[in-house]
C-alpha positions, 0 to 999 in steps of 0.5 A: 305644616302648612306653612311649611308647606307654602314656604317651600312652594314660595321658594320654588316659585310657584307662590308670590304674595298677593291677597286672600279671599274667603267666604266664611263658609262654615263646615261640619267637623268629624272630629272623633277620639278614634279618628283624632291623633296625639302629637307623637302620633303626628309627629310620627307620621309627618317624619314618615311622610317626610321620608316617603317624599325624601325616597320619591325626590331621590327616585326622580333624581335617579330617572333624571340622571 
């Protein structure tokens, strides 16, 4: 997803290749079953997520026109 994500932004400009630095910081996970999703879960929510930003891009072209 997160590539998708900045494949997106790299073609509405606001990314361009360059170099990337990380400190290797580590940081405690809290990865629990309750709080884990299976990839039909997360499937599901990405095409709710998908339609929720479809809905607030119509909404703007609405404004806009």
């Amino acid at each position: 997803m997160l590539l998708q994500v900045l494949a997106l932004c790299r073609k509405a400009g606001m990314v361009q290749l360059g170099q990337i630095a990380t400190d290797g910081s580590k940081v405690a996970a809290n990865a629990s079953h309750r709080k884990s999703h299976s990839y039909a879960k997360l499937s599901e929510c990405e095409q709710k997520w998908l339609e929720t930003v479809e809905q607030i891009l119509k909404e703007a072209q609405a404004m806009d026109e």
